[in-house]
C-alpha positions in Angstrom: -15.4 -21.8 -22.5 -17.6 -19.5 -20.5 -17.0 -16.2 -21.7 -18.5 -14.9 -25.1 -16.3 -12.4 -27.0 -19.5 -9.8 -26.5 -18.9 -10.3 -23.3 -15.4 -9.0 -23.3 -16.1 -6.0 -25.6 -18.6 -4.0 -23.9 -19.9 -0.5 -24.9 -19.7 1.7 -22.2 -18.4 5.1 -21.0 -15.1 6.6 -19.5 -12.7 6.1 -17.6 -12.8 3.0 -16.3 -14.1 -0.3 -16.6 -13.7 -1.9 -13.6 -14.0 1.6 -11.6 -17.0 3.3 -13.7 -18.8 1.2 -15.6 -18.7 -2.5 -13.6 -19.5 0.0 -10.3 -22.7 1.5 -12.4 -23.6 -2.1 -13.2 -23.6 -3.1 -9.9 -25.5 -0.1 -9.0 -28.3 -0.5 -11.2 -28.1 -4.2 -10.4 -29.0 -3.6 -6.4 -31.5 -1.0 -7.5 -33.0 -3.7 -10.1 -33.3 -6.7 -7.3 -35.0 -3.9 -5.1 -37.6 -3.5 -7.5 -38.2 -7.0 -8.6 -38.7 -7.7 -4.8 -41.6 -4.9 -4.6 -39.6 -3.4 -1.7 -39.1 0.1 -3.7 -42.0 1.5 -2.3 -40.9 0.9 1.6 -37.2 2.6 1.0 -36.6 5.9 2.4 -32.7 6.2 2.2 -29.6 3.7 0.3 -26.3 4.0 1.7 -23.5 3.0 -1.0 -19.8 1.9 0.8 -16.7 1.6 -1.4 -13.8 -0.1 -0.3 -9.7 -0.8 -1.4 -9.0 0.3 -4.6 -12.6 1.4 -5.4 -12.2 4.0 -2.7 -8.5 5.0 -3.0 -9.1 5.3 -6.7 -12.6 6.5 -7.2 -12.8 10.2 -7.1 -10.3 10.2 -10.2 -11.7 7.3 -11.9 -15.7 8.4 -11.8 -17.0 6.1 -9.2 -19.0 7.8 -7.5 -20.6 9.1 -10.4 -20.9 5.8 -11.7 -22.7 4.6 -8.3 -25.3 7.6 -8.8 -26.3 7.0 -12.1 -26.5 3.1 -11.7 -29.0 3.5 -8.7 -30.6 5.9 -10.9 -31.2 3.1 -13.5 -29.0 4.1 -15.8 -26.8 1.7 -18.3 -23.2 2.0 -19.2 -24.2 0.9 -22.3 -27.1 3.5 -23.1 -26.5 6.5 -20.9 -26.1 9.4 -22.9 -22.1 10.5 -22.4 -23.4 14.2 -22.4 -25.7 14.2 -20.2 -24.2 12.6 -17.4 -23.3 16.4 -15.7 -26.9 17.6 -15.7 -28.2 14.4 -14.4 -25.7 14.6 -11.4 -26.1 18.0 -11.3 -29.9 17.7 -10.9 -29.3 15.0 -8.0 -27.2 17.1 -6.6 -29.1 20.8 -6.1 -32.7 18.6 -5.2 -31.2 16.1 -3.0 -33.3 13.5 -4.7 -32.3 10.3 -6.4 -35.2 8.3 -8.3 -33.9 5.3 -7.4 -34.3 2.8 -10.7 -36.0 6.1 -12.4 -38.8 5.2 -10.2 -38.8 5.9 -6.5 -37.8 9.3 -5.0 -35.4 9.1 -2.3 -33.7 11.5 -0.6 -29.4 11.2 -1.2 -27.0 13.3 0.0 -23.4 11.9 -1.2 -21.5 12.8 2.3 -23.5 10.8 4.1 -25.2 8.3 1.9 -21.6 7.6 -0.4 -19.1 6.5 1.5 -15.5 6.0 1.0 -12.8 3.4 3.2 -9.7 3.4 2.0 -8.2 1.5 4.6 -10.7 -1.2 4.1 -10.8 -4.1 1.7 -13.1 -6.5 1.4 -12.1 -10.4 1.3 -13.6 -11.1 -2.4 -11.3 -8.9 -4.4 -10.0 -5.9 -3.8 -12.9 -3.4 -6.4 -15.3 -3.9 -3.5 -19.1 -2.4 -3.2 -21.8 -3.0 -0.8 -25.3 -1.6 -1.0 -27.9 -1.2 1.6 -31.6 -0.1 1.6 -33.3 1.4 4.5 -36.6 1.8 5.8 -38.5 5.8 6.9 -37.7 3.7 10.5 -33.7 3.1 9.6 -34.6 -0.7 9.3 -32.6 -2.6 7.0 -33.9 -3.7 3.9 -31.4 -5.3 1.9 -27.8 -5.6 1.8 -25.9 -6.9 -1.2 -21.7 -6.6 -1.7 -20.7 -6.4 -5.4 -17.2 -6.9 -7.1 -16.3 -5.5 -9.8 -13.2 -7.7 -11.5 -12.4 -6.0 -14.4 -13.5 -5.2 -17.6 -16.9 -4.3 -16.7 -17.5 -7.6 -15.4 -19.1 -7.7 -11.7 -20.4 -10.7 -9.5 -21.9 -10.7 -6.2 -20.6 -11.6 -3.1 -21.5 -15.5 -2.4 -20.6 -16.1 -6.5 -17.2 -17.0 -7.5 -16.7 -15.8 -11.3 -16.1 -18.9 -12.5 -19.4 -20.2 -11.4 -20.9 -19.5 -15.0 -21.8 -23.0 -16.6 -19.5 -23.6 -20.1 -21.7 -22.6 -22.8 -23.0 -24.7 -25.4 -20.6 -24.3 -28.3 -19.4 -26.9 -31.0 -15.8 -26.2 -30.3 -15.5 -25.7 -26.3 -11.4 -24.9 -25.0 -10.5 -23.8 -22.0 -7.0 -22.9 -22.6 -4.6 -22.1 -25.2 -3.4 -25.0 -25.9 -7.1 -27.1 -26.2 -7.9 -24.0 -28.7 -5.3 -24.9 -31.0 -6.1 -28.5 -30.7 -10.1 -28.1 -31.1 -9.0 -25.8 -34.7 -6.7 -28.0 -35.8 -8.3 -30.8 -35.6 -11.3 -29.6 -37.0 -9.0 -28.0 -39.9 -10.5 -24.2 -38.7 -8.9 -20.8 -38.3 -8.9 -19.5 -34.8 -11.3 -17.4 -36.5 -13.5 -19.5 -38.2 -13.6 -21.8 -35.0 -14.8 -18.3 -32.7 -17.3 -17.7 -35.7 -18.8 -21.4 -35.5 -19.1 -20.9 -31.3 -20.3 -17.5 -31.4 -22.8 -18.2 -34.0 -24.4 -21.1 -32.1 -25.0 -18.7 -29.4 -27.0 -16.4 -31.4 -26.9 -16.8 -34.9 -23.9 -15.5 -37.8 -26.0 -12.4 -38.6 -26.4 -11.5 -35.5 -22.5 -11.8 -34.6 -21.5 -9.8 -38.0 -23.8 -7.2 -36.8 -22.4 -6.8 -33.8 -19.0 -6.6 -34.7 -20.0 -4.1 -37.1 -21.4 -2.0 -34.4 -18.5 -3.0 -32.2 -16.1 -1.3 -34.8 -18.5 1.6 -35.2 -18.3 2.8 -31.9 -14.3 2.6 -32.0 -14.1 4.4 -35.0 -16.5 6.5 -33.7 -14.6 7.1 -30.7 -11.6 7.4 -32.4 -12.9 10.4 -34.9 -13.9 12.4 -31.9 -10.7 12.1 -30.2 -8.5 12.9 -33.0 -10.7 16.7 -33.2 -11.8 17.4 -29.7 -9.0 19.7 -28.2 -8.5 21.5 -25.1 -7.6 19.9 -21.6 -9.1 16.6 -19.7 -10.7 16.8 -17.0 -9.4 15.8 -13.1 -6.9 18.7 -12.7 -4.1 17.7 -14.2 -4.2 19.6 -17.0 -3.4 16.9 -19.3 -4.0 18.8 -22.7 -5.3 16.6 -25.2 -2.3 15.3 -27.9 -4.1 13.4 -30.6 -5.4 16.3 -32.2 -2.3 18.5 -33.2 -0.5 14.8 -33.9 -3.5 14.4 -36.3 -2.8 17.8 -38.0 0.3 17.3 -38.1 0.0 13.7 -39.7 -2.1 15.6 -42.4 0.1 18.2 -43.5 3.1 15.3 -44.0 0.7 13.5 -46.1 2.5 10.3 -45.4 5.6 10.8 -46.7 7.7 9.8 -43.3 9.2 6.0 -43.5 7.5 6.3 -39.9 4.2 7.5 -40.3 2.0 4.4 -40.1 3.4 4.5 -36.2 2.2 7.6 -35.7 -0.9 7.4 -37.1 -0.7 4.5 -34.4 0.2 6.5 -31.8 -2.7 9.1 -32.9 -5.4 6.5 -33.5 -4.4 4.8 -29.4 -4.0 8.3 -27.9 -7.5 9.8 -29.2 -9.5 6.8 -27.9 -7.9 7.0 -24.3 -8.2 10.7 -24.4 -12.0 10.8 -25.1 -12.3 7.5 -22.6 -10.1 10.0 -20.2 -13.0 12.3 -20.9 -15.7 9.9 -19.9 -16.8 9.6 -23.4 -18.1 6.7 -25.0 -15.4 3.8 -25.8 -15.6 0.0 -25.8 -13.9 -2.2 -23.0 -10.9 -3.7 -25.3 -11.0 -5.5 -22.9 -11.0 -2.8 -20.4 -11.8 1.4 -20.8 -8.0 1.7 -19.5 -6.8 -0.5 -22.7 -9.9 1.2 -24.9 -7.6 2.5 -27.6 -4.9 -0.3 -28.3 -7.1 -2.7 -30.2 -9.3 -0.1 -32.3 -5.6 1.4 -33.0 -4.6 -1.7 -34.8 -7.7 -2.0 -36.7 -7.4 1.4 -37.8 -3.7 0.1 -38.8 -4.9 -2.8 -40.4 -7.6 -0.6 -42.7 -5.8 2.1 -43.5 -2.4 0.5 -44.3 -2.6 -3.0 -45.2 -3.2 -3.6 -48.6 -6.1 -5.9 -49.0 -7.8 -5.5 -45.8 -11.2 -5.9 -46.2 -14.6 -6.5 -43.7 -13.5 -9.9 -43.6 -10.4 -8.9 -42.1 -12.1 -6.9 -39.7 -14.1 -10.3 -39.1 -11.1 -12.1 -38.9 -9.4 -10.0 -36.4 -12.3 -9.8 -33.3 -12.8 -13.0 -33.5 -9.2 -14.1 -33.5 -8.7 -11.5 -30.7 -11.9 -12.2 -28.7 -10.4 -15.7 -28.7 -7.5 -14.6 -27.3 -8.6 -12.2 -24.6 -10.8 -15.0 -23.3 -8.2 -17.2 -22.2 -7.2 -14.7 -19.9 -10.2 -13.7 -19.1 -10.6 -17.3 -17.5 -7.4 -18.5 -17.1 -5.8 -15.3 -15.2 -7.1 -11.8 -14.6 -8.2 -8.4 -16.8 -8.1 -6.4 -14.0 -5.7 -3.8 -13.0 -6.7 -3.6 -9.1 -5.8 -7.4 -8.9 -2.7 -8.0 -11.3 -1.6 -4.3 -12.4 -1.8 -2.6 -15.7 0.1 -6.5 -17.6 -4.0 -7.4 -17.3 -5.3 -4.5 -19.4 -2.5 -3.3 -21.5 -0.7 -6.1 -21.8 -4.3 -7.8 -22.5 -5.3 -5.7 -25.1 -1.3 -5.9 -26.4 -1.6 -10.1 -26.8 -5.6 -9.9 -28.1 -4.2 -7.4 -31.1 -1.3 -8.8 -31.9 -3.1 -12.5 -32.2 -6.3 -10.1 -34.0 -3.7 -8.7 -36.9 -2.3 -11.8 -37.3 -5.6 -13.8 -37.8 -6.9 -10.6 -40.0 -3.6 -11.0 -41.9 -4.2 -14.7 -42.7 -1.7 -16.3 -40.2 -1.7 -19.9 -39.4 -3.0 -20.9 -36.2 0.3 -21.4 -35.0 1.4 -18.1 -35.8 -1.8 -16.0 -33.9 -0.8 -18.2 -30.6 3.1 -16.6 -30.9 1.8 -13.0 -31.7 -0.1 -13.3 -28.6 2.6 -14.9 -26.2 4.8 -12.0 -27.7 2.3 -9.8 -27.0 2.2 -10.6 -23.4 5.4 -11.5 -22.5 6.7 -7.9 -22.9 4.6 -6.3 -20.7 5.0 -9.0 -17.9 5.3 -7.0 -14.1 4.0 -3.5 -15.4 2.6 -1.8 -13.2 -1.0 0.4 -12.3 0.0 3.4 -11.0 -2.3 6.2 -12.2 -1.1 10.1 -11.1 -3.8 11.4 -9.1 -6.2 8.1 -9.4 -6.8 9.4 -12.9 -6.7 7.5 -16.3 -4.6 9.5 -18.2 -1.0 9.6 -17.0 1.0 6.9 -18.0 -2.2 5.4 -19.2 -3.0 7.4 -22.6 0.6 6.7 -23.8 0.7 2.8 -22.4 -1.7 2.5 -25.4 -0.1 3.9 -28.2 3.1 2.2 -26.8 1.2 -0.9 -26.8 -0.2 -0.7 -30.3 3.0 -0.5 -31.8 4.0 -3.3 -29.8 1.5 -6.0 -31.1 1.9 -4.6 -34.6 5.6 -5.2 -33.9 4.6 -8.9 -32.2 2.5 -10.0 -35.0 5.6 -8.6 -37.4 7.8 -11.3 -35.3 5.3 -14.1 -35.2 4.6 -14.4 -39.1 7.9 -14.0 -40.2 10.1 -16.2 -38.0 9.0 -19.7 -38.9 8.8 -22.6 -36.8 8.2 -23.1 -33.1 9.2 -20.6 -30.4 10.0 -21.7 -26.7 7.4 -20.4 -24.5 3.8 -21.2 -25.0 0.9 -18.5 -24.3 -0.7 -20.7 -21.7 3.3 -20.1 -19.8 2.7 -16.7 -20.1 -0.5 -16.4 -19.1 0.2 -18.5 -16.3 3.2 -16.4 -15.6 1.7 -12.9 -15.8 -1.0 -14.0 -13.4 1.2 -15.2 -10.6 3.1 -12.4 -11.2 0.0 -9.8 -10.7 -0.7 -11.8 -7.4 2.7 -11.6 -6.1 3.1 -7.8 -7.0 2.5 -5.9 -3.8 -0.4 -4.1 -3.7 0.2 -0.7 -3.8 1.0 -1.1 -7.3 -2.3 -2.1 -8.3 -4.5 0.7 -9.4 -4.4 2.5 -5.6 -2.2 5.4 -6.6 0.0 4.7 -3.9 3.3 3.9 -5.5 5.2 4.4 -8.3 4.2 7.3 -10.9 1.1 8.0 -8.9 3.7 8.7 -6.0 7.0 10.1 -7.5 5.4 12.7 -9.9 4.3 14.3 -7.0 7.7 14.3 -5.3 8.8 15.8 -8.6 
């Protein structure tokens, strides 16, 4: 285990994890190691270079923004969501980026932001490079950054699974060795994520994080369901989770349906606001941001008995979860399609409502292979490079699915014939051995045939 569940939910901003806010952490990152090195005061000019999907993609998904702001100094997780325009726009009519809030240089996005979309580099295909120049043109510094999904980034020379395992009473590395290490200890998956997280930084400190966790989702999810008009990218994708929520009012509950569309209502407003570039948390990516929060709000509002320690029961049980593919496969819709973030987010919510629910350790490992195995081969293929079409409904879709997956798991009985570590292993090859115009380059599929249209 190398991963901590914090780790995996990140608070950031929209619309993408791997294209906004792991391309803002890299950013900041170059800018950082240029001021550590006491070389800001010798740069006149950085040149940022995007390549593959970062660059066929990144207009629609913020990149570039993203790029500004992190050379900038600013933090995915503190930048304020409002202010973003005026800080761009400042950069923009002066010509002048303080590099790490620090350093004046002069920037001027056509020449010093640069875009090859016929170029990938070797390491994966969200690829980066920075470089820092002299008042003579000398090169400074050169760094190339990946950014493989969820918000998670690694330089080039540094494989992602060089992290050392962390020092945890109850260590797994896949499913299977997580159902051992529980029951053998006689733990929940739960209690067993409690017991590792814990040694990492105290109980307190992981309840209080949750708790914040869940704050910002329901945050997230309250501004979505009121904030109406059209998103932004040219589309004209009006926002649907507010009329849905009006609607849902005025019925007052009385449809044999209308926990599923509260579902639908909760998934939609997080992606909308996400689509917005508002502030969501990487569940485990911003294009999954509103299936797990979804469930939650499913679990609170219409399961009697839920309680806080449900909601405890249910990150830990999904964080569990999600890092087994985290490790084990890919979260990452440039490298294995939108089966790593949807799909994800479907098998870490299904296993979450089953482990808030009380399920047996058996049980949670079933909700998540369920989970997963229905959204085996799907596709990326955002309309315009843009998260919003098919990726706002993909949500809702998928909420209903794990609520539906955890349904099957708990009720069935006995064993089932395919393990999660199969379908892990299964979705991954398949995400290799999809071609890659299918993976978040808005070259085939929707992306293409919409237009056609």
């Amino acid at each position: 285990m190398k991963t901590s569940i914090f780790d995996l939910f990140k608070i950031g901003i929209g619309p993408s994890s791997s294209h906004t806010v792991g391309p803002m952490r890299a950013a900041r990152q170059f800018a950082v190691g240029l001021a550590e090195s006491s070389q800001l005061d010798q740069i006149s000019r950085v040149l940022a270079e995007l390549f593959g999907s970062l660059a066929l993609t990144g207009i629609g998904h913020g990149t570039d923004k993203a790029v500004i702001l992190g050379l900038s100094g600013e933090k995915p997780e503190e930048v304020n969501p409002d202010a973003v325009e005026e800080i761009l726009e400042s950069i923009r009519s002066t010509r002048i980026l303080e590099l790490f809030s620090e350093k004046p240089i002069e920037f001027e996005a056509a020449r010093d932001l640069l875009f090859h979309a016929e170029e990938c580099l070797p390491g994966h295909p969200n690829g980066m490079r920075f470089s820092a120049f002299d008042n003579a043109s000398n090169l400074l510094k050169s760094e190339v950054y990946y950014s493989i999904g969820g918000g998670f980034i690694v330089r080039e020379g540094e494989a992602a699974g060089d992290a050392p395992p962390l020092e945890v009473p109850y260590p797994f590395s896949n499913g299977a060795e997580l159902l051992a290490q529980a029951n053998e200890h006689g733990l929940a998956i739960w209690e067993l994520m409690l017991a590792n997280e814990s040694a990492l930084r105290g109980e307190e400190s992981v309840r209080e994080r949750i708790h914040l966790l869940w704050s910002v989702m329901d945050d997230c999810i309250e501004r979505g369901l009121r904030q109406e008009g059209l998103l932004p990218g040219g589309l004209r994708v009006r926002r649907r989770a507010p009329p849905l929520y009006k609607k849902l009012q005025a019925q007052g509950g009385s449809e044999p349906l209308s926990a599923m569309r509260w579902v639908n209502a909760f998934a939609m407003a997080v992606n909308e606001e996400n689509a917005a570039g508002g502030r969501v948390v990487t569940a485990p990516t911003n294009g999954a941001a509103g299936l797990i929060p979804a469930v939650i709000r499913y679990y609170l509002q219409f399961v009697p008995g839920a309680s806080d320690d449900g909601l405890m029961r249910f990150f830990l049980t999904a964080g569990a979860i999600g890092i087994l593919y985290k490790e084990n496969a890919s979260i990452s819709g440039a490298e294995v399609g939108c089966q790593g973030e949807v799909g994800v987010a479907c098998s870490m919510a299904a296993a979450g409502l089953a482990g808030a629910l009380g399920a047996s350790n058996e049980e949670v490992e079933h909700a998540a292979e369920i989970g997963m195995e229905h959204h085996l081969g799907m596709t990326c293929d955002p309309i315009g490079g843009l998260v919003q079409v098919p990726c706002i409904e993909r949500n809702a879709i998928g909420a209903v699915k794990a609520i539906n997956a955890c349904q099957m798991a708990t009720q069935e009985g006995g064993g089932h014939v395919v393990s999660l570590d199969q379908v892990i292993r299964t979705m991954y090859q398949t995400g290799l051995d999809m071609q890659s115009r299918y993976k978040e380059t808005a070259l085939a599929g929707l992306a293409v045939n919409v237009k056609d249209c």
